[in-house]
C-alpha positions, 0 to 999 in steps of 0.5 A, a space after each residue: 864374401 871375404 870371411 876369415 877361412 877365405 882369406 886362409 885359402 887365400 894365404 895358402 894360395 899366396 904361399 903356393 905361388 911363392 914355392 911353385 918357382 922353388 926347386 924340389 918343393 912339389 909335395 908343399 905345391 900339392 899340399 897347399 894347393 888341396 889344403 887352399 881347394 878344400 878350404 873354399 870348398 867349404 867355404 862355398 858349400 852353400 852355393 854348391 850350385 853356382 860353384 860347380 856352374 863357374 868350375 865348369 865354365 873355368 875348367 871346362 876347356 880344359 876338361 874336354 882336351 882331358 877326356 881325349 887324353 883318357 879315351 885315345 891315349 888311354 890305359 887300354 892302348 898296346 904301348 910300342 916298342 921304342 927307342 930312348 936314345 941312340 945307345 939302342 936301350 930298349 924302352 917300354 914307354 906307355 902311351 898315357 902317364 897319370 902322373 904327367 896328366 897330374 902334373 901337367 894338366 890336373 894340379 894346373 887345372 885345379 890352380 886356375 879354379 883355386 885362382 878364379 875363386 879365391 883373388 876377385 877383387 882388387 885387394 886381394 890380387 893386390 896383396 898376391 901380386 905385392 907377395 910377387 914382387 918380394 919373390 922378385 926381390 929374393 930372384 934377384 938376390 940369387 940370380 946376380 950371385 948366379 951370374 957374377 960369382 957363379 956355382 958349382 952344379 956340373 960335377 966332372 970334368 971339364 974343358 979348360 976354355 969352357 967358362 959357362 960352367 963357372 959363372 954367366 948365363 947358364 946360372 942364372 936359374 934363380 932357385 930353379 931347376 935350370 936357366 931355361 925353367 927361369 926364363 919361363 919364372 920371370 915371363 910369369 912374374 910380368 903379370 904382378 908388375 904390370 898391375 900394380 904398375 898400372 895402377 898408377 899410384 903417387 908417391 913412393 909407390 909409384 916408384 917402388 914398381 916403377 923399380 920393380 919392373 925395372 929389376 924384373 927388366 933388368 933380371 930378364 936380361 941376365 937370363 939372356 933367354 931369346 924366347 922370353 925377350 921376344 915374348 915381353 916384347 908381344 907381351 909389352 906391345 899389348 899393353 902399351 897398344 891399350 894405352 893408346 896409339 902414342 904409346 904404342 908408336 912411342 914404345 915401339 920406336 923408343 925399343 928399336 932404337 935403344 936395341 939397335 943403339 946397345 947391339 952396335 955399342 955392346 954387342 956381347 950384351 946380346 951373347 951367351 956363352 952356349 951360343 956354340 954348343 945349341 943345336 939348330 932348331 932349323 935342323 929339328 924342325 927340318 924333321 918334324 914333318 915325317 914324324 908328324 905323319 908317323 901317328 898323325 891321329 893319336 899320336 905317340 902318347 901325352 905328355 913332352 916326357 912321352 915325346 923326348 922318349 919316342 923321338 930322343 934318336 931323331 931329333 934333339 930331344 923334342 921338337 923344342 915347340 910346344 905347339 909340335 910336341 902336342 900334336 907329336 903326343 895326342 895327334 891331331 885331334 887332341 891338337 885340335 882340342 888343345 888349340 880350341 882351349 886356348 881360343 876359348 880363353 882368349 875370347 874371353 879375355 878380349 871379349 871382357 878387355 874394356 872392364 879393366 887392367 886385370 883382362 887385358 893384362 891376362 890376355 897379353 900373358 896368355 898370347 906372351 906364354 904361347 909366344 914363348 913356348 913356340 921357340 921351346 916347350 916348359 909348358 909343363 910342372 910347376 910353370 903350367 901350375 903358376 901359368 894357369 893359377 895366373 890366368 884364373 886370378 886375372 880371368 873376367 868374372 863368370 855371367 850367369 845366364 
């Protein structure tokens, strides 16, 4: 099934994948991604039966933690009295936000259905993760200027010995919002390199993502975020580990001693310059456990927004784990339903990791995103769109019983 309105859906979801990095670009995510929606809608009309059949296989999991949100954390819930800050402003903070359940899990629910449907085969994935590796390019562009020259975003004034403001790390936010928001870009860009690095092409194909992976690499550092570097690195052991046991052994001593090697010769490669200015995550998380007790079974409400406003004046903002900020937001339970969801797509993956590179490189992202989001919390917006639209495209194909 490859007719020309698919492929219409396909280059809308092609498009949609190149905006979701791009700041201030939502109302174009949501219009290309209803306009790619309801264009295999129609395409699909004929097989409406085995359409909504893999919708709920695809969406399922996700649609059951939705109907805890809905039914615990609901409208019909008395909303308490918080604090926003320390200043003592007085804020009424529901306990459930359509908007972020929209944000956060229905546009990235619907994503990862668009994904499943439209990229099965191998040449469409193929002409979507060659659409990737162009955005790389144009990131690069951006974030080099971002950290050699440096911009003006912070207005006001400043300390003469704070240089960060000026150029460096901090920058480096491609055409993200922040730094920390491309951290999380450049994890979800892994993906289109490592498959067509694995496809293993001659020529000068080979080496266009041999250098590729080198600039995604080399882009990675710049952004200097710990998280993400940790993440690759599970994400990179996965793959080299299905290569074959050398590989793994290879890939694992070649790392260690090429890090220790640069840490010893060039140590301020490894420094940022607000290294001084981060809190502590052990000083957060030294206060987690009395929170977590405070609404231990519906929580303070969905959503990371929903947290930072109930807790702002006793920790850091958030919990800084995405992990804690669920069950801090829906309770336990909801926790619980999350977490199952989770479960449900990797047993998938690894059940199917035999049938090709496209599974298995969907299960190193799926266990390199939650490695990622277990030192902070950008698992929402236009990163849970991309993460979740990626996991559809890469996800093992539905086996009607």
């Amino acid at each position: 099934m490859n007719s020309k309105l698919l492929w219409a859906a396909r280059l809308l979801l092609m498009g949609y994948a190149v905006v979701l990095p791009i700041m201030g670009t939502a109302a174009l995510q949501a219009t290309l991604l209803l306009t790619a929606f309801t264009a295999l809608l129609w395409e699909r009309r004929r097989e409406l039966a085995v359409s909504w059949a893999e919708a709920r296989w695809v969406s399922g999991p996700l649609l059951i933690f939705s109907l805890w949100i809905f039914v615990i954390c609901g409208f019909w819930r008395e909303p308490p009295l918080r604090w926003w800050d320390e200043a003592s402003w007085d804020m009424q903070q529901p306990w459930f936000s359509l908007n972020l359940w929209r944000r956060d899990i229905g546009q990235p629910m619907l994503a990862l259905l668009c994904g499943y449907w439209a990229f099965r085969d191998a040449v469409s994935r193929h002409w979507l993760f060659t659409v990737q590796i162009i955005l790389l390019a144009v990131l690069l562009a951006f974030a080099v200027k971002q950290f050699y020259i440096g911009e003006e975003i912070v207005s006001g004034p400043r300390a003469p010995d704070v240089n960060y403001w000026v150029k460096g790390t901090l920058f480096v936010r491609g055409l993200s919002r922040d730094n920390i928001f491309f951290s999380y870009v450049l994890l979800l860009l892994t993906p289109a390199v490592f498959w067509l690095a694995a496809l293993r092409r001659s020529g000068w194909q080979g080496w266009l993502y041999l250098v590729a992976l080198l600039l995604l690499l080399y882009l990675i550092f710049l952004n200097k975020s710990r998280g993400t570097w940790m993440a690759l690195y599970i994400e990179t052991a996965l793959i080299s580990a299905w290569m074959g046991r050398r590989v793994l052994i290879f890939f694992i001593l070649g790392t260690t001693l090429m890090g220790v090697t640069a840490y010893k010769a060039r140590p301020h490669w490894f420094q940022r310059e607000y290294d001084a200015s981060s809190t502590s995550r052990i000083e957060i998380y030294k206060k987690i456990p009395l929170l977590l007790l405070k609404q231990h079974f519906t929580g303070v409400g969905f959503g990371k927004d929903t947290v930072v406003k109930n807790y702002w004046h006793m920790i850091y903002q958030h919990a800084h784990n995405a992990f804690i900020n669920m069950v801090l937001g829906v309770g336990f339970p909801g926790f619980a339903l999350w977490l199952g969801a989770l479960a449900v797509y990797g047993r998938r993956f690894w059940r199917t990791r035999m049938q090709g590179w496209s599974v298995r490189i969907g299960l190193a992202l799926l266990v390199g995103f939650c490695v990622r989001n277990f030192v902070d919390d950008i698992w929402l917006s236009s990163n849970a769109e991309l993460f979740w639209f990626l996991i559809g495209v890469l996800m093992p194909a539905w086996e009607q019983k």
